[in-house]
N, C-alpha and C positions, 0 to 999 in steps of 0.2 A: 591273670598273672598278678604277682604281688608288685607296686612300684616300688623302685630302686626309692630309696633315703634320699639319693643326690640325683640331682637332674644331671646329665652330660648332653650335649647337644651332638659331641662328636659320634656318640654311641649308638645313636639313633638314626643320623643324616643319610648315609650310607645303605645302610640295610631296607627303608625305607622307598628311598630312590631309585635302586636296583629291582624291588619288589613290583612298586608303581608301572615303572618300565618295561618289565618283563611280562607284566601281566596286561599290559595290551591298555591302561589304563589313561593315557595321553592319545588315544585313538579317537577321530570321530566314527563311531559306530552304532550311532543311532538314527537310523536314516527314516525313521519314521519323526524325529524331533524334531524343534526349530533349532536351522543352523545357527550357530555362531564363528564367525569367522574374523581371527587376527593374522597377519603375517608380521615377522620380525622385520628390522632393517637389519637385514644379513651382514655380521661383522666381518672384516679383511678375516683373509682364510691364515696373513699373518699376525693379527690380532692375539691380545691376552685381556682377558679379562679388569675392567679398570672400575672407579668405581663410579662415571658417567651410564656402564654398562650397566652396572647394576641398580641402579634408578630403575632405566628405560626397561627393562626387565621383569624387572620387583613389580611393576607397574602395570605392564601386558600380564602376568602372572594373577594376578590379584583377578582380573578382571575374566580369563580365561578360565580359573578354579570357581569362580562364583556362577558362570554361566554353567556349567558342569553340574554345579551341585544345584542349581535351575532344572537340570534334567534338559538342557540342551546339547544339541552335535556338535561339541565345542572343539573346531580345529584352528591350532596354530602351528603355524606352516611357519620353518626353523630350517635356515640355511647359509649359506657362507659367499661371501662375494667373491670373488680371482685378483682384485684388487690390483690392477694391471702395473699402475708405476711403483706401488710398494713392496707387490712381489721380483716384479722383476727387480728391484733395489735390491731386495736382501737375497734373491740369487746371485745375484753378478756380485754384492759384497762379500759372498763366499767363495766364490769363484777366486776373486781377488787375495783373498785370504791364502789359497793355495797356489799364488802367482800365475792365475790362470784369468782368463777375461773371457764375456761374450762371443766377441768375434773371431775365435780361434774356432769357433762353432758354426756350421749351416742355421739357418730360422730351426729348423724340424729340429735338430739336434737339442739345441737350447732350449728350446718347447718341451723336451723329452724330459732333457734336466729340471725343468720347474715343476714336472707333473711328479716326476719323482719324489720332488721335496715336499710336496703337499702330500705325498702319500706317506711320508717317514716323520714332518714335522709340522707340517701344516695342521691346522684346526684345532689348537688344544683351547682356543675360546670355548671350543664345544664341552669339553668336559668340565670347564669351570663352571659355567651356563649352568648344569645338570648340578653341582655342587652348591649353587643358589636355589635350586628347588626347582628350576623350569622345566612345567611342565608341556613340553614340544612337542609334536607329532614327528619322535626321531624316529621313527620308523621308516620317515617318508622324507629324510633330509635333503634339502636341496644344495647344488651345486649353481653357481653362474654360467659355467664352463661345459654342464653335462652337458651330453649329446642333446638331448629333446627343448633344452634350455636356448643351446646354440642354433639349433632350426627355429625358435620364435623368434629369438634377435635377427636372424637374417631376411625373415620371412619380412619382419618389422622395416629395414632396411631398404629391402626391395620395393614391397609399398608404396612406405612412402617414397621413393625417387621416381616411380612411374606415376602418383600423383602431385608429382611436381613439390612437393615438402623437402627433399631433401636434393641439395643441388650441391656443385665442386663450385669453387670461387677463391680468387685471390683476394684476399685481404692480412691485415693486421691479425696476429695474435700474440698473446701472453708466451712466450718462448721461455723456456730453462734450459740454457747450453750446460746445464751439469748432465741434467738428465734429457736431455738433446730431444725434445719434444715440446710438441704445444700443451699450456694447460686452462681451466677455465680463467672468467675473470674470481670464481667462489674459491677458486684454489690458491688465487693471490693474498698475500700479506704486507698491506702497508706499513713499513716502521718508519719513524723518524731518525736521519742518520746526520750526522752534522756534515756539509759539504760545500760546495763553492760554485757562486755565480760569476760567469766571465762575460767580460764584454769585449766585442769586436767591432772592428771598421771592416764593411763591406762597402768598396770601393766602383763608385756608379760609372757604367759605363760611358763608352761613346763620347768623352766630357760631358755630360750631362752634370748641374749643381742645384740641389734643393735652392729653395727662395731665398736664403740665411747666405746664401756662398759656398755651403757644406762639398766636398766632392765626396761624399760618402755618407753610409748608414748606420746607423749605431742598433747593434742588435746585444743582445742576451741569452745566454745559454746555462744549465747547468752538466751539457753534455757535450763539452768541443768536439769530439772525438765525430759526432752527426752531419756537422757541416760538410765531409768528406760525399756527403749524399745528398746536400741541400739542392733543392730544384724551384724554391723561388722564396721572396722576401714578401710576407704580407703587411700593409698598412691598409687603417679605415679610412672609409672612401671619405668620409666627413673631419678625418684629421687634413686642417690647413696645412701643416708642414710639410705634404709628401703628395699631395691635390697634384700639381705641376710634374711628379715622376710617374704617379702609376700607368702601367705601361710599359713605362724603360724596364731598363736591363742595371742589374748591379754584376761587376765581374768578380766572382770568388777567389779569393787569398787562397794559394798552395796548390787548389785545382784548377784554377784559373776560369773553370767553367761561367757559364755566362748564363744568368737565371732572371728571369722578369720581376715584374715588380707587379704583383696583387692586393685588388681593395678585394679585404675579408671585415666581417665582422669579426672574427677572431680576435686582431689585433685592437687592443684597449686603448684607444688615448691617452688613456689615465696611467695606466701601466709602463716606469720606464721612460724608454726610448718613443713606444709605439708601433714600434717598430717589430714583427717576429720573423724569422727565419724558418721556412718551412723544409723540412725533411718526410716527406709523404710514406715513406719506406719503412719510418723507424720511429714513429709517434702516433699515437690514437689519434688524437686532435689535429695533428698537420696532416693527416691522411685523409681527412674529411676537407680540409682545407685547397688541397691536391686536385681530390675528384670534383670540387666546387672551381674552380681553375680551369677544369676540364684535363686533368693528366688524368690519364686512365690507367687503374692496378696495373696492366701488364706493364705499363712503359715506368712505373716509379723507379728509383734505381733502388738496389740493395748492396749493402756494403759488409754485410756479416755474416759469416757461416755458420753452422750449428752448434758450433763451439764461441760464439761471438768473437771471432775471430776475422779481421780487416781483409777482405776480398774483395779483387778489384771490381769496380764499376763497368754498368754495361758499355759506358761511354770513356773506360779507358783511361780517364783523368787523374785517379786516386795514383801518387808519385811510389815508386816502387819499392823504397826502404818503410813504405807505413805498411804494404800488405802483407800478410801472415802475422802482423802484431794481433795481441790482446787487445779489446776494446778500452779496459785501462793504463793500459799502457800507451796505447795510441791517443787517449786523452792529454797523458801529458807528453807529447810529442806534437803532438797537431797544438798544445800551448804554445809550447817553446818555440816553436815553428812562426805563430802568429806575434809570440814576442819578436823575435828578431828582426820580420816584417814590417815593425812598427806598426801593426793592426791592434794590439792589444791595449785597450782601454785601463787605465789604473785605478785603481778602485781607491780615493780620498778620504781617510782617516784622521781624525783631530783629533788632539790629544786634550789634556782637562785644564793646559795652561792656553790651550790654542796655536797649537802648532801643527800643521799641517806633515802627512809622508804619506808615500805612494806603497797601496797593496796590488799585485796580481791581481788581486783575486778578493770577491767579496763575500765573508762566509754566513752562511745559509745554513737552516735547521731546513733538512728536502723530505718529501715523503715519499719513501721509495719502496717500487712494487719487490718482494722478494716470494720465491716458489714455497709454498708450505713446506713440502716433503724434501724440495731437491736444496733447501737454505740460500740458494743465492740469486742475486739480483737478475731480476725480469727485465727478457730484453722486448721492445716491441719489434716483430719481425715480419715480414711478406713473404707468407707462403702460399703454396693452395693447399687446401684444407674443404672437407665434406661440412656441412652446414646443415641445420634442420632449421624451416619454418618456423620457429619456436612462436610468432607473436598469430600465426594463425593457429595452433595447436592449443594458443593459451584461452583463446576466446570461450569455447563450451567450460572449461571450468570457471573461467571468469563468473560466466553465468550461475555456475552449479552452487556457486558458494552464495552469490549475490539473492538466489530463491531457494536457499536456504535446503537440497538435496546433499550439498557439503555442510556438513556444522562443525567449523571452528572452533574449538573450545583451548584456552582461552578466546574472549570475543575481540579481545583486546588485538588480538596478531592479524584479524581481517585486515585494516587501515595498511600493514605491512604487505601482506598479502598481496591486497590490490596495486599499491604501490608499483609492487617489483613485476605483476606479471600486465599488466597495462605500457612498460615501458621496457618490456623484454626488450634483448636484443635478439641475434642471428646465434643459435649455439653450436658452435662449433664440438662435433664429435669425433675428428680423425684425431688419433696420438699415435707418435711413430715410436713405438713400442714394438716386439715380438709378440709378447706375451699379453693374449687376450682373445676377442673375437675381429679375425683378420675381417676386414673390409669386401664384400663380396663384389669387387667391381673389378673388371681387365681391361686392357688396353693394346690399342693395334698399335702399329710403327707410328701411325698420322696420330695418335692420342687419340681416336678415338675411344669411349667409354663403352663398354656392356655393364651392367650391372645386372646379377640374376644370382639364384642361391645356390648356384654349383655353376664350376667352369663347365659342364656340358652344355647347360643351359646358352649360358653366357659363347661359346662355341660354337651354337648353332642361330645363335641373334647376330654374331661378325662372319657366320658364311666359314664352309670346307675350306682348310688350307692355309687360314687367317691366321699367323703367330699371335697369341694374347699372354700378356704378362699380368699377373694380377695386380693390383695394389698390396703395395709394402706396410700401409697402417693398419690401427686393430683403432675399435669403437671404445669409444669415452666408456669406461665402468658406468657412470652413471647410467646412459643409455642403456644397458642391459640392464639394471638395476631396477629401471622405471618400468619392465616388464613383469615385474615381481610379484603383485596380485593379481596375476591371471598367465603367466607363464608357469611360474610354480602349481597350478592348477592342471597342467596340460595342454593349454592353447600351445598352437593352434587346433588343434584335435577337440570336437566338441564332447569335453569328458563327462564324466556325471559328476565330478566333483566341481569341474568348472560352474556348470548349471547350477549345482545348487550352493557352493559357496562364492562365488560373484555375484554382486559388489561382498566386500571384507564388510565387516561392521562397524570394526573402528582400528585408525592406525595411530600407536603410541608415538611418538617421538619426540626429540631437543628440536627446540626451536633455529637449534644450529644447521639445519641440514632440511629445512622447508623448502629453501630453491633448490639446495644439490637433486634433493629425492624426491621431497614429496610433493612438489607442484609437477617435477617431472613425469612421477607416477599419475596424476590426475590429466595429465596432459595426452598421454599416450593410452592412457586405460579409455579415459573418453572417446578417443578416436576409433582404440579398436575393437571396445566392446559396446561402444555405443550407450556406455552408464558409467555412474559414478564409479571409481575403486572403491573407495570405503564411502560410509555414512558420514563418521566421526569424524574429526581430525582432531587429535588431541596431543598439544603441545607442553613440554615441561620444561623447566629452567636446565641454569648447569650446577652441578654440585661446586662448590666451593669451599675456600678453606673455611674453618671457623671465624677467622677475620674479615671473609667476603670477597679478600683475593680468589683470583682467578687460580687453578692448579696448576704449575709447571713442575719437571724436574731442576730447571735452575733456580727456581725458588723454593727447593725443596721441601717441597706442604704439600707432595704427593701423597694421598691415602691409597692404600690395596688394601681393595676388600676381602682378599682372598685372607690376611693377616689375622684383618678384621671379623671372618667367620671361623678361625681358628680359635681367635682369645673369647667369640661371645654367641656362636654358634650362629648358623646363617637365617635364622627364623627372629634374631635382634635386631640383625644387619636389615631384614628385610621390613619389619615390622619400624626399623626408623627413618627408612625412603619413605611409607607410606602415609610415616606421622607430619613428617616434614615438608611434604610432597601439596604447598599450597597454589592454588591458578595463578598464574603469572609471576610467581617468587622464584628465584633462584634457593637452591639447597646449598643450606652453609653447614660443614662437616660438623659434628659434634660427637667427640667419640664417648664421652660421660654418656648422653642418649642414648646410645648404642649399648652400653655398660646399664643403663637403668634398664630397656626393655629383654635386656638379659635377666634382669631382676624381677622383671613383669613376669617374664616365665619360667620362672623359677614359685613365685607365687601361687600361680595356677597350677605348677607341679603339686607344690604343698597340699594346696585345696583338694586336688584329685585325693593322694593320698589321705586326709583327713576322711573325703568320703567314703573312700575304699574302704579305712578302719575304724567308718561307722555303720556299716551294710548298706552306704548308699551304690547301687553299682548301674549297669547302663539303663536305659528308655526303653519302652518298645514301642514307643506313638509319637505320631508327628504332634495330634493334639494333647493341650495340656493337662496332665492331671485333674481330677474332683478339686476342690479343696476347701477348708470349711474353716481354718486357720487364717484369723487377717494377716497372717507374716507370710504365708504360702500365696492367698489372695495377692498383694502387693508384689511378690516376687514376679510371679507371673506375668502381672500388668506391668512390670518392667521390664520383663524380657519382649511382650510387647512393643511399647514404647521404643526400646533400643530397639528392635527390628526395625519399626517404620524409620527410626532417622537413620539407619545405614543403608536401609531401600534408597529413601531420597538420596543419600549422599552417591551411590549405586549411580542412580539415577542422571545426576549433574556430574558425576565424576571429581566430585570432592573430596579425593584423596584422605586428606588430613582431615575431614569431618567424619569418615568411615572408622578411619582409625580411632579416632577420640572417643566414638559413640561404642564401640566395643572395648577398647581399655577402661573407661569411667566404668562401665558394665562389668565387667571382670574382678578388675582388681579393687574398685571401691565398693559397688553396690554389692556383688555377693562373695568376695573372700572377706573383705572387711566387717559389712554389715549381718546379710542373708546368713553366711554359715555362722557368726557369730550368737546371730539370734536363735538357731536352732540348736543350737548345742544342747547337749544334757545337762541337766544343773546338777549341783552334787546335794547330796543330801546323805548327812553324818558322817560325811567324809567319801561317798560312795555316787560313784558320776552312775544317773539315770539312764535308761536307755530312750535313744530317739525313736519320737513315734512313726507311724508305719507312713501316716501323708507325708510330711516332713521327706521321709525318705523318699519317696514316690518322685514327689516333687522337686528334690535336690538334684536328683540321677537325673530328670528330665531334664533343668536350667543347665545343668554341667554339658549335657548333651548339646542343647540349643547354644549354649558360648563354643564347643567346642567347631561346631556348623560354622555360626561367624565370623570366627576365628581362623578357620581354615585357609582362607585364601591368603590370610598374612604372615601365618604360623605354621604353614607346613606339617612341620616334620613334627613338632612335639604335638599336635593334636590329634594325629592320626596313633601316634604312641599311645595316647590318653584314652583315643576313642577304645583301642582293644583293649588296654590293662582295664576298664570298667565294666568288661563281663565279653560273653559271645557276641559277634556279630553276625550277621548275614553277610554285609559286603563292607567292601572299605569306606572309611571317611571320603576319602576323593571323591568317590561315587554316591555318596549319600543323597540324601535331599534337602534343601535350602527350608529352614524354618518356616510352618505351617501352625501356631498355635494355635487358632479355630477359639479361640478364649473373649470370655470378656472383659471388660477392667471393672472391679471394682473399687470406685471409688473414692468409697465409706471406708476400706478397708485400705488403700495407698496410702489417705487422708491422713489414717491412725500410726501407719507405719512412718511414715516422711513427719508425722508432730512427731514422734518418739523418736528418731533419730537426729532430732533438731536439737530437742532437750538435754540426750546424751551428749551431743556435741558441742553444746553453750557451755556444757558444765566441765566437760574435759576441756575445753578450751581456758574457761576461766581458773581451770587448778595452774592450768602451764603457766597462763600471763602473771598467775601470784607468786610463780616458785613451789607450790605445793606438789608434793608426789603423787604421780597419777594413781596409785595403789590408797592414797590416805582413805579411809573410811569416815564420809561425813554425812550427817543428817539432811533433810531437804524439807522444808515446809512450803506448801501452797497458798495462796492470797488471790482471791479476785476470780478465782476458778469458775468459767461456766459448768453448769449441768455434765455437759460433754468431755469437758476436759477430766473433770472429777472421775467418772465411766472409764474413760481412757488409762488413767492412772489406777482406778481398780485391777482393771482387764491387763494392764503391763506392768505392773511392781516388778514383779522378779525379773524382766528383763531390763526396768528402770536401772535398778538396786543393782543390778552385775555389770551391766554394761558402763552405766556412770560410775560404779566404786562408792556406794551409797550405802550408807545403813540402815535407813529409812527415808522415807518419804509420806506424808503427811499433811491434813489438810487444818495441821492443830494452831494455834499461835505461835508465831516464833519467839523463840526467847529476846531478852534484849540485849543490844550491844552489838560490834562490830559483824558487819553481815557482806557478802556477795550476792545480790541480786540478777536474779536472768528472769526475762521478758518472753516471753513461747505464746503466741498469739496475744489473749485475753492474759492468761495467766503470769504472775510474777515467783519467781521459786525463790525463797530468801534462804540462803544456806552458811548459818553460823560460823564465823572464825572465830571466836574468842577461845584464847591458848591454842588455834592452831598457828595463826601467825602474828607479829605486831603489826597490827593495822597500820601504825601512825608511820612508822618507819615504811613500810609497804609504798604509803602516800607518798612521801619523801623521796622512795627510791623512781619511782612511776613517773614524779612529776619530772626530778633530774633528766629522766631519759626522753620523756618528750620534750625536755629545752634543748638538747644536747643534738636531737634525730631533727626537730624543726631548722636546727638550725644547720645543717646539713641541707636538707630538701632547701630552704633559702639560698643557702649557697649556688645548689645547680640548677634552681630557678632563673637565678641571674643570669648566669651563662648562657642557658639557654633561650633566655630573651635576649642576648647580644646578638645582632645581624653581624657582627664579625667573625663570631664565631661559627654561628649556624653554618656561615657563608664559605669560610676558609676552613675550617676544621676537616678532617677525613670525613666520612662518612660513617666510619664504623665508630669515630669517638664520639659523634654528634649523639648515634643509636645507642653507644653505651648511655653517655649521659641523658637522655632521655628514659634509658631504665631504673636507671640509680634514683632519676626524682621518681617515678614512680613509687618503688619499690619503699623510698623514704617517706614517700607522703601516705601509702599505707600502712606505715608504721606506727607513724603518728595516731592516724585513727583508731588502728588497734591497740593502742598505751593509753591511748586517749577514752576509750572504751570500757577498756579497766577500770582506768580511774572511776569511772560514771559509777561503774558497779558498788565501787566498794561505799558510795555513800557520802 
């Protein structure tokens, strides 16, 4: 087919991807090949495509299409998570919508209504996905939810609680009475909220008085509202001022209750009073403080419902106009309360002439835990909750990574790694949700537990006749999620796809989501299949604005890529993750890049078509053409070349060096150079025809960029590959560059001098102001043997290429000259009446005092350690480019100058 004049990316994306798809072409179906195996980190099923998505994507893509064109069983396994508290959010917010709620509904019913919604609304990540180019084994989409998905999670469950990994326990967890459920500690958000520390008299019992005369304790809170639960006052054993009470009893203000007095290491000398007030029910830290005490979980008191809402104590104390309050409301009530009591400490402020006045309250910058999803303040809560072993589960990975069966890539995120899973804690996987995978455990009248993968099971472990009530939670998403390279396979069922695609080979992901997922998938894959998940483990940054902020919607520097594959088609979008995409960097947006490598293909558009409408048209060989042309020679040996540094890059996973080594390839060495030099010369006005190697040879490289190219470029390469003649089969399915060629040398040697030359001298027309078009002479001086040879054998491509009239090993004339340096040789090339030298001189020197003194400028600065030190960060990096880019300025004005003499 003839190419279209104009590229369109929209005109091709479409027809392409549908074809791919249809034709069975994202299939592993080669079962006689070596597998290659990725799985996605399956998006919320209420997910839209972002453009964090499209990194992580772009990335598994690249890597997935390159093993394919390897001629490997290249499966990636493409599916969608249930995403338990976000879907059930955006159900019940529709619900709400039509003045209707959850619990107008049975469980089943509500279940009913979310499957529905996922079948009418859910999943359009999925089609966005397919409009990035991803190539998925949709054929074989996975669900969280499906049936054979929910028999591995339960089978997983069961497991482990009959070997003793997964156990019920009262403790502490991260609570969100918005969304009336426990969440992790990964699910927390620290922000800084401005807030207030109070201080109290808790008054010692018994008359008992510290050694000072004190009848009381001086404690600290930024949560009054807790005291209503306190069960004992800690001080250190080694603080003098409280040696003589620990022991006693202090009697609590409002509840009157009576709580001892503990030496904890908790409490800081240094800190304060010294003094801390423990609440074991409603603080991570006093809860450990509690069971060191000897109160054991069951007996802590709790004083909050699942709406954080003041419920009275076990012990009946909490006074009964504070119960059914709000937690902050009952904060400033239980104040007001301690004020009137005269308990409340005043908080002494001086003003700047020195005058003393009394605050309530002393305010505090607090760092407060808030729910990601549900936006509001985490309460610490006593519940019972299902638990996994996490620090025994973590051990074989530990190892896997430490003897190198796991490879980290970057290396840099091990030290992180080992960090967090060497001091796991206990993870908690019940959330009281509907909507998920229910809990496979029941309970008699007496709480006894069955835990098995069907109430029959579970029926016949509590005995004929035994009422059993199930459990009311459903399993942490993560948990299911961490079943995902080898659940998605078929496990439990030993399938052939299991066999031969376990372990994956490598798993892409953000470094965000290493604890959520992916330690937890190496955690649970090691246990149940007794081998690594993947091989790889390959981490990538988060995209970021252009200024290096982070993306939010209230800082509105959201990008959508979806916009962004509208204005510059999804093969620029994709092809500028890959450029950008360096180990350990975060991606800072840049939509001009995204704009230029729309221009990259736009380029190689051109190029196809010039060949097209020169008789260059497809290959029929992996290896290289004859060639007996040193310009064919050299091409060659760089199509070479570039293979081997995008293998290695292949290789280490060097994103941005894959990319670089195929762009420099394309758009400089052979649109720029290669078809330049092969062009037809004209001759009396009448363009020559190209000879038949040339063309041989050009269909061949086009072919070989186009291979390359593929994994980055999609959709316009596979366009390209058919408009350049018949094929047998698709691009997708091709095979990965094989030139079988050798380099020569002798012949790179002549092409790389000759393109030095043309380029000293176009460069040196720019820095004078000359038009690249002017036609000037060129004389030789100091010429080896060689170089003389060289310049025979390439006049006419010298003379066109540089915009030369001649070239010449004769004396140059005298008088004002530009000189260029090309090995041994010097080329002296007359300006006399093309420009005024003297003035030239004048203007050249102005602009290096002018650009000097610029770079001087931000030299300075940036040898200021106050600046360095206080400055942003992103001003520090501008001004660190600016001297750059200044101080090469200088050298190339300054270069000029040289030349002209």
């Amino acid at each position: 087919m003839t190419i279209d004049k104009t590229f369109d990316p929209a005109a091709i994306e479409t027809k392409w991807f549908e074809h791919w798809e249809t034709s069975g072409a994202f299939r592993p179906e080669r079962p006689d090949a070596q597998p290659f195996t990725i799985v996605n980190p399956p998006p919320n099923v209420t997910g839209s495509l972002h453009i964090g998505h499209a990194l992580d994507n772009t990335l598994q893509d690249i890597l997935i299409r390159h093993a394919r064109l390897q001629g490997k069983d290249a499966l990636w396994v493409v599916g969608m998570d249930h995403a338990g508290i976000a879907t059930q959010m955006v159900v019940e917010r529709q619900l709400e919508e039509r003045q209707d709620k959850r619990t107008n509904y049975s469980r089943d019913e509500f279940v009913d209504i979310v499957w529905k919604w996922k079948a009418e609304s859910g999943g359009q990540i999925t089609r966005q996905l397919r409009r990035l180019g991803c190539s998925m084994d949709w054929a074989n989409e996975q669900f969280t939810m499906d049936p054979h998905f929910n028999r591995a999670v339960l089978k997983v469950f069961v497991d482990l609680y009959n070997q003793g990994l997964i156990y019920r326990d009262k403790r502490l967890v991260n609570w969100d009475p918005k969304l009336k459920t426990a969440i992790s500690d990964l699910e927390v958000e620290t922000r800084e909220v401005k807030g207030h520390f109070w201080h109290f008299r808790y008054p010692l019992a018994d008359g008992v008085k510290l050694d000072n005369g004190a009848d009381h304790i001086v404690v600290a809170t930024t949560r009054p509202e807790t005291m209503l639960a306190d069960m004992a006052v800690a001080v250190n054993a080694d603080d003098p001022r409280y040696k003589s009470v620990i022991g006693k009893f202090v009697e609590l203000p409002i509840t009157g209750r009576r709580v001892p007095i503990v030496a904890d290491e908790h409490a800081d000398p240094e800190l304060g009073s010294g003094a801390v007030k423990i609440t074991p029910g409603h603080d991570f830290n006093d809860f450990e403080v509690g069971k060191r005490a000897g109160i054991k979980p069951a007996d802590m008191l709790n004083m909050f419902d699942a709406e954080a809402r003041v419920v009275q104590t076990a012990d009946g104390l909490i006074p009964a106009d504070l119960v059914g309050t709000d937690r902050f409301d009952a904060r400033a009530a239980v104040v007001e309360q301690m004020k009137a009591l005269g308990r409340l400490v005043p908080h002494i402020v001086k003003s700047a002439d020195g005058e003393e006045s009394e605050l309530d309250t002393e305010p505090r910058t607090i760092q407060t835990p808030f729910g990601d999803r549900g936006g509001v303040v985490i309460e610490p809560w006593l519940t019972d909750q299902w638990y996994v072993d996490a620090e025994t589960l973590a051990q074989p990975p530990i190892q896997a990574v430490r003897d190198g069966r796991i490879d980290i890539v970057p290396k840099s995120w091990e030290k992180t790694f080992f960090n967090w899973m060497e001091n796991i804690q206990p993870w908690c996987v019940s959330r009281q949700l509907w909507w998920g995978h229910r809990i496979p455990a029941w309970y008699d009248a007496d709480g006894q537990v069955y835990v098995a993968e069907d109430e029959a099971v579970a029926q016949a472990l509590a005995g004929e006749g035994v009422a059993l009530t199930q459990d009311n939670d459903v399993l942490d998403t993560w948990f299911s999620s961490a079943l995902w390279p080898f659940g998605t396979l078929g496990w439990p069922d030993q399938t052939e796809a299991l066999k031969r695609h376990y372990p994956n080979d490598v798993l892409i992901s953000g470094f965000d989501i290493l604890f959520f997922w992916d330690a937890r998938m190496a955690m649970q894959g090691m246990h149940f299949m007794k081998e690594v998940p993947w091989k790889t483990l390959y981490l990538h940054g988060l995209v970021r604005a252009a200024d290096g902020q982070k993306m939010s919607k209230s800082k509105g520097n959201v990008v959508d890529p979806l916009i962004l594959m509208d204005k510059y088609g999804a093969d620029a979008l994709r092809f500028f993750m890959a450029a950008m995409e360096s180990q350990g960097r975060d991606v800072k947006m840049d939509e001009r890049r995204v704009e230029g490598y729309r221009n990259f293909a736009t380029k190689l558009w051109n190029a196809a078509r010039f060949c097209q409408s020169n008789g260059i048209g497809a290959s029929t060989t992996l290896r290289a053409p004859e060639a007996s042309l040193a310009v064919n020679k050299w091409i060659i040996g760089e199509v070479v070349e570039t293979l081997a540094k995008l293998n290695k890059a292949f290789d280490e996973y060097r994103f941005d060096a894959m990319a670089d080594a195929i762009y420099q390839f394309a758009w400089g060495t052979f649109c720029d150079w290669y078809l330049e030099l092969i062009k037809p010369s004209f001759v009396d006005g009448e363009k020559g025809e190209m000879d038949e190697e040339s063309k041989a040879v050009a269909g061949w490289v086009l072919d070989q960029i186009l291979v390359m190219l593929h994994p980055f470029m999609p959709f316009i390469t596979e366009e390209l590959w058919h408009a350049m003649g018949e094929r047998q089969y698709d691009l997708i399915i091709a095979k990965w560059p094989e030139p079988k060629a050798d380099l020569d040398l002798a012949a790179g040697a002549e092409i790389n001098w000759l393109i030095q030359l043309v380029t000293e001298v176009r460069s040196a027309k720019n820095e004078l102001g000359i038009a690249p078009g002017a036609r000037l002479n060129a004389f030789v001086r100091d010429a080896s043997a060689e170089t003389l040879e060289r310049i025979e054998r390439q006049t006419a491509a010298i003379v066109r290429q540089a915009r030369l009239d001649s070239i010449s090993d004769a004396e140059a004339p005298a008088g004002g000259a530009v000189q260029i340096v090309v090995d041994e040789a010097t080329f002296v090339i007359p300006l006399e009446g093309i420009i005024d030298l003297d003035a030239e001189r004048a203007r050249i020197s102005k602009a290096i005092e002018a650009v000097s003194k610029e770079a001087k400028s931000l030299e300075g600065r940036l040898s200021n350690p106050a600046f360095v030190e206080k400055a942003k960060p992103e001003a520090v990096e501008k001004a660190r480019a600016d001297h750059a880019e200044k101080a090469a300025e200088v050298e190339r004005l300054s270069a000029a100058l040289a030349r002209l003499g």
